[in-house]
N, C-alpha and C positions, 0 to 999 in steps of 0.2 A: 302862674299856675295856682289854685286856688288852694288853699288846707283844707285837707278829709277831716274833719270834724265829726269824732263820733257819736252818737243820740242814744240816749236808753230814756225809756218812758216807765215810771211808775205809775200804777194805777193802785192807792190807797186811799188810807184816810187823815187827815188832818190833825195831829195830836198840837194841840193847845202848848202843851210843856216843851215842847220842841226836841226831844228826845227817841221817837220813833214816828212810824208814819213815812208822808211824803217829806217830811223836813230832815230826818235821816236821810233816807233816798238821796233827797239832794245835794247833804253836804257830800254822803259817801260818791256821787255821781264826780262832784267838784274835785273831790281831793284827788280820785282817781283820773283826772283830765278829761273826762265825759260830758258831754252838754247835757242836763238830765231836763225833762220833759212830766206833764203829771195830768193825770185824771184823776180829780177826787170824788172819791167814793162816798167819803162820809166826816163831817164835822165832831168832831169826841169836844167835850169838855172835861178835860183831864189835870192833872196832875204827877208828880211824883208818888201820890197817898192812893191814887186811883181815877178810876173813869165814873164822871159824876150824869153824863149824860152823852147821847150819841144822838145827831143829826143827820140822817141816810139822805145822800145825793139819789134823786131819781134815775132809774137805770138807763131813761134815755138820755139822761143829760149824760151821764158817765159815757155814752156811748158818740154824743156831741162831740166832748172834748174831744175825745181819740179819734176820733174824725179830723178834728180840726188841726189836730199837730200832726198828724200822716200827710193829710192834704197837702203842707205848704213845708215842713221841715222835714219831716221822715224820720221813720226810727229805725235804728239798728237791731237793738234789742230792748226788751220786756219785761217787768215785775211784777206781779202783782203780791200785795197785803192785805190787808184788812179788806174782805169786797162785801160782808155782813149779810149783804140780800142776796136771796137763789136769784132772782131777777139778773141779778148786776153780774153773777157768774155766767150766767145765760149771755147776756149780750157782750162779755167780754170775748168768751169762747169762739163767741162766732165770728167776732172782730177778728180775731188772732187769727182762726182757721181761714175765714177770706184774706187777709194779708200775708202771715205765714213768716212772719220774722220770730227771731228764738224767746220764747216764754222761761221767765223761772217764776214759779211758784214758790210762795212763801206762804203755806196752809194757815194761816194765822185762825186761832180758834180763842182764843181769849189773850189779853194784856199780862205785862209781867209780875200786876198784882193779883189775876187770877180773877179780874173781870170779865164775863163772857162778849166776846163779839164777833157774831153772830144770832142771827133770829133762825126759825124753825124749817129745816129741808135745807141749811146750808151746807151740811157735810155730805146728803146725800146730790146734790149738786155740783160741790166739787169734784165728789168720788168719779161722778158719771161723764160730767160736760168738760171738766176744767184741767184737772190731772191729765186726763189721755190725752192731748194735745201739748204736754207742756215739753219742756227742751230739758231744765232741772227744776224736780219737788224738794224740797228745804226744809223736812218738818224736825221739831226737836222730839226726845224719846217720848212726852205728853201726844204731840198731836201723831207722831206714829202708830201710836197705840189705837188713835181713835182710826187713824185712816186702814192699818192693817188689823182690827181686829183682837189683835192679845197684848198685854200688855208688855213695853218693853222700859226693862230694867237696867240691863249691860249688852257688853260688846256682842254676843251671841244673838240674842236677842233682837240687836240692832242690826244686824248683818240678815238675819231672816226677815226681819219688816220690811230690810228696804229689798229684796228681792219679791214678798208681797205686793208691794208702793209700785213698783215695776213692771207686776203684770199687770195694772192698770190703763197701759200703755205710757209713761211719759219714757224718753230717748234715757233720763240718769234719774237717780235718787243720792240725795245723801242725807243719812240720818244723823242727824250734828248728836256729839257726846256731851253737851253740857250739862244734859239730866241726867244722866248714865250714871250708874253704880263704879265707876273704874276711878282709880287713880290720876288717869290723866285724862286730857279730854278728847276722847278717839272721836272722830268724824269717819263715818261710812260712804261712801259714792260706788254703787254698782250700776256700770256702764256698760254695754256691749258686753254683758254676763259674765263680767267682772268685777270681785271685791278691791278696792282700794283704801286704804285705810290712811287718815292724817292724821297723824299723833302731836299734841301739842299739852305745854304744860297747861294744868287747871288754877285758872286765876281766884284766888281767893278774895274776889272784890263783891263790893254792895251797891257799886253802878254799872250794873248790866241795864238798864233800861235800854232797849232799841236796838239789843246784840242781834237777835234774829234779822231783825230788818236790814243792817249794815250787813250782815253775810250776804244774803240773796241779793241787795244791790250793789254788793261787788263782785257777785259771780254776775250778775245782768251787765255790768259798766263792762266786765274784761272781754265778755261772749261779744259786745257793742265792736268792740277794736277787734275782734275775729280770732281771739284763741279759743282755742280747743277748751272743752269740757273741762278735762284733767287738769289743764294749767289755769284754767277760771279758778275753781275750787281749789288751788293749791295758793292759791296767791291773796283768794277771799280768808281761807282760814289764817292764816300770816296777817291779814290786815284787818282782819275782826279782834284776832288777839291784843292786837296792839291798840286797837279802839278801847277794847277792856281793859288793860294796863293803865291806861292813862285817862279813866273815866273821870266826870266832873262832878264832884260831889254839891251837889245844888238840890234841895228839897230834905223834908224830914220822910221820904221814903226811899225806892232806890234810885241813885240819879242817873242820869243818860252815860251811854256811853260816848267816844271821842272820836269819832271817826275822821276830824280834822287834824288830829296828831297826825299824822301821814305826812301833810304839807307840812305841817311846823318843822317834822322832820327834817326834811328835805333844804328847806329854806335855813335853817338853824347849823346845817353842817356849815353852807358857805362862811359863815359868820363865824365857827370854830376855826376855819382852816384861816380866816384872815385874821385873829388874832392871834394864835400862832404865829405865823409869820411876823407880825408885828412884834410880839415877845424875844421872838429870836434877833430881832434886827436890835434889840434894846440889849441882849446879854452879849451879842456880839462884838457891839461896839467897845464892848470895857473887858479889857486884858486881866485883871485881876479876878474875873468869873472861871479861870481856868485853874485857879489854886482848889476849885473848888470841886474840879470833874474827877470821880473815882476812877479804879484801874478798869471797873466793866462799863466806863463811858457814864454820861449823861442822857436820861430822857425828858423832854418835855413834852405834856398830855392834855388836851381838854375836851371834857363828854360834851355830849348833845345835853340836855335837858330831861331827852325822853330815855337815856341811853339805859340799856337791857345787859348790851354785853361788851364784850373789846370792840368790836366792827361798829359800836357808834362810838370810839375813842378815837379820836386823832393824834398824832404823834409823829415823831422823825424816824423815817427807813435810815437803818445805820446808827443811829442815835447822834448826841452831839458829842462832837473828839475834841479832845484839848491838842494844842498847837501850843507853837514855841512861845506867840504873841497872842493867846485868847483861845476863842472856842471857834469850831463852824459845825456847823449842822449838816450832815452828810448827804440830807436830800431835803425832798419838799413835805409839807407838811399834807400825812393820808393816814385815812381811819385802817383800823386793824391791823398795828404794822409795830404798835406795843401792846406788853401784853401783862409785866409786872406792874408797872406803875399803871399802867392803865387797872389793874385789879384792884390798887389801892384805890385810886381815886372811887372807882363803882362802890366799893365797900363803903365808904367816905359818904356817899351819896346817899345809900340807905337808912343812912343818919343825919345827915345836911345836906337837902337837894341844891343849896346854894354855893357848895364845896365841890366844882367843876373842874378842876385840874391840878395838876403836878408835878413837879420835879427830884429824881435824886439825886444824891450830892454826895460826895466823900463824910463817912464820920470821921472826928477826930475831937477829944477834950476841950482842941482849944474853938473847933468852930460851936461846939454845945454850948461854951462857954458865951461866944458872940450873943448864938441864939438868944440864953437866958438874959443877956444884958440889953439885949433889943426888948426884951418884955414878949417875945413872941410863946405864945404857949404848947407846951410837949406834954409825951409820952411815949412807953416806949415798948414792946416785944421780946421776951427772949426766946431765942431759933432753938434753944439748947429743949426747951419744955414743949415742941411741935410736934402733936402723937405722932407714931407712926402711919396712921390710915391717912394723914395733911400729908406727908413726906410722900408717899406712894402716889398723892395722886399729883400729875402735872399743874403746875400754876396756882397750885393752893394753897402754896405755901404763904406770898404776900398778903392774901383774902384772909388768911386764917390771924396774921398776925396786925392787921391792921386792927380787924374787928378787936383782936384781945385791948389794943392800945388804946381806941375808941371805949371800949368797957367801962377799962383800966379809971376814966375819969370823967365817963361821961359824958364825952363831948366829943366833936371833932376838935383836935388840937391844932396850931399852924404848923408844928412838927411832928414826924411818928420816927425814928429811929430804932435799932437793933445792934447790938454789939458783935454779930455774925455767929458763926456757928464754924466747926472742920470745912474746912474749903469755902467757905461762903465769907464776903467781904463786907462786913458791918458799914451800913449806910446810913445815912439822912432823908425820906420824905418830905420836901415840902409843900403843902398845900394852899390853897385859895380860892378865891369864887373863877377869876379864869387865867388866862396863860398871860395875860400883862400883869394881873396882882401876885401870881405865883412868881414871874421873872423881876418886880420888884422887892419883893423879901429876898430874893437871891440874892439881887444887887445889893441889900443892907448888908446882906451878912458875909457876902466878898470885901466889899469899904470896912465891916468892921475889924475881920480877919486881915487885912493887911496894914489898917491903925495899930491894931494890937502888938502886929511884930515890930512895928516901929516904934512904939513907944519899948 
């Protein structure tokens, strides 16, 4: 039986810097499991600094290609970007309307340097030919403004244009928050004469190049596999953000965003969870790691690379238990399943993205002692100095006191420690780049702790 291989086809134009365009399209197509497909519209000679020139594909030729990949591979779904000429919306329009698979529109009216592209009767072409046919419009609060008419500033604002954008005829609108006056970056999509709002935090990054184009081709990749409206747009804004989080700073202007982080993602867990495993089979082996496990048990922890929050931490359900003869690990190695040590390590990361996991361990004099004679470097938290607004709130207690420890000397240490607090049992943090180099400092300082008592 053969594989449904999904198809989305972008119809843009070629940015030179590889950053937007059909070379976004693509990767966003790739990372999302999509076969992507392309009609280009138009050659740019660009940059991170700006668009220095644009080379318009003729509208029949645009209208060739799209011929030619319907013909023989078929598309699922549709984008378009950059289309410059009324022409090229013209003969897109009519392409789509004689075939009739789901369009998303991406109004694109100038670059993120705020180069125009578009030549003269484009916007009144889209408004008339290209919108009323489309399945989702994708403009941000600039081109909203041009397409509805007033200008839109915030949420309010954004919520009445895209119901404007709407009587245009396209089936959804959403009017993305990234230029919005708000706090965070609300996304609007009014559907079936409905507001629906996606609230996500506001990235305070300098490589957005290509964000808009990675939104709309991954609302066109999801619409390709057959979900609904609502969950395209729920899952594009989720993996737009993450393209922005983890953009690539390349050029002296703004640089692309990431929309290949997705798979690094993906592929980068498998490679946590099997060393993990690895580390564990290495502390288990040796019975003296168990002098080492406190009365709230052992965790061991290692982030993804790209990791955001706990749910890209991996860790042991149950934690690791001391036994008569050594330690065992109570389950298998699954993300979100710690949540203190996993908040050290995040915090760790904010300061050393090469400081990937970690373990705690019992305090006590004489293991600090070990520590310092190993040459391993500390510092340390006190619980007793943790305002009250850290105390109140769930899980922010280790975030808050890592950071202080981090402060404290500038640096990530290979230990963070706390002397505890009323009810709380003063530990050891150990850290490292990942869960074999974190379960070898264990191992040094279990061998050192049990020389000690013997000498």
């Amino acid at each position: 039986m053969a594989i449904e291989i999904p198809k989305a086809l972008s119809i843009a134009g070629s940015d030179s810097g590889g950053g937007a365009g059909i070379q976004a399209d693509l990767k966003t197509f790739a990372a999302l499991g999509v076969h992507g497909l392309t009609a280009v519209t138009a050659i740019t000679v660009q940059n991170t600094l700006g668009v220095k020139e644009i080379f318009p594909i003729p509208p029949n030729v645009v209208g060739h290609q799209m011929e030619a990949v319907i013909e023989d591979i078929g598309v699922d779904a549709a984008k378009t970007g950059m289309l410059y000429d009324p022409g090229t919306i013209k003969v897109v329009s009519q392409f789509v309307s004689k075939k009739g698979f789901p369009l998303v529109v991406d109004p694109v009216l100038a670059s993120s340097t705020g180069d125009s592209l578009r030549k003269n009767g484009y916007l009144e072409a889209l408004r008339e030919s290209l919108i009323p046919i489309a399945t989702v419009v994708t403009p941000n609060a600039i081109e909203a403004s041009f397409l509805s008419g007033f200008k839109v500033r915030n949420l309010e604002e954004a919520k009445r244009a895209a119901k404007v954008i709407a009587s245009l005829g396209p089936k959804a609108v959403v009017v993305k928050g990234g230029h919005l006056e708000e706090t965070k970056a609300i996304d609007v999509l009014y559907f079936n004469g409905e507001l629906i709002l996606f609230e996500g935090e506001r990235i305070p990054s300098t490589t957005t190049h290509g964000s808009g184009c990675v939104y709309s081709a991954s609302i066109a990749a999801e619409l390709a596999k057959g979900r609904s409206i609502e969950e395209a747009v729920r899952i594009a804004k989720d993996f737009t953000t993450r393209a922005l989080c983890y953009g690539l700073p390349l050029g002296a202007g703004p640089g692309p965003v990431n929309p290949m982080v997705h798979l690094f993602q993906e592929a980068e867990r498998w490679q946590v969870i099997r060393s993990l495993r690895e580390a564990l089979r290495i502390l288990e082996a040796r019975p003296e790691v168990a002098n080492l496990v406190p009365e709230v048990q052992s965790n061991l922890v290692m982030a993804t690379s790209y990791a955001r929050s706990v749910e890209d931490v991996a860790g042991i359900p149950g934690r690791i238990v001391r036994l008569k003869d050594g330690i065992k690990a109570s389950g298998d190695p699954d993300f979100g399943v710690s949540k203190h040590v996993a908040r050290t390590v995040l915090t760790a990361m904010r300061y050393d993205p090469s400081v990937k996991s970690g373990m705690n361990i019992r305090f006590s004099e004489d293991i600090l002692r070990v520590c310092r004679e190993l040459g391993l470097t500390e510092s340390s938290y006190d619980r007793r100095l943790e305002p009250e607004s850290i105390k109140r709130k769930e899980g922010a207690t280790t975030q808050w006191g890592a950071e202080e420890a981090i402060k404290k000397i500038g640096r990530v240490p290979d230990i963070i420690y706390h002397l505890g607090d009323w009810g709380k049992e003063p530990l050891i943090t150990v850290l490292g780049k990942d869960a074999k180099h974190v379960a070898m400092k264990v191992l040094w300082i279990a061998e050192g702790l049990r020389s000690q008592r013997r000498s």
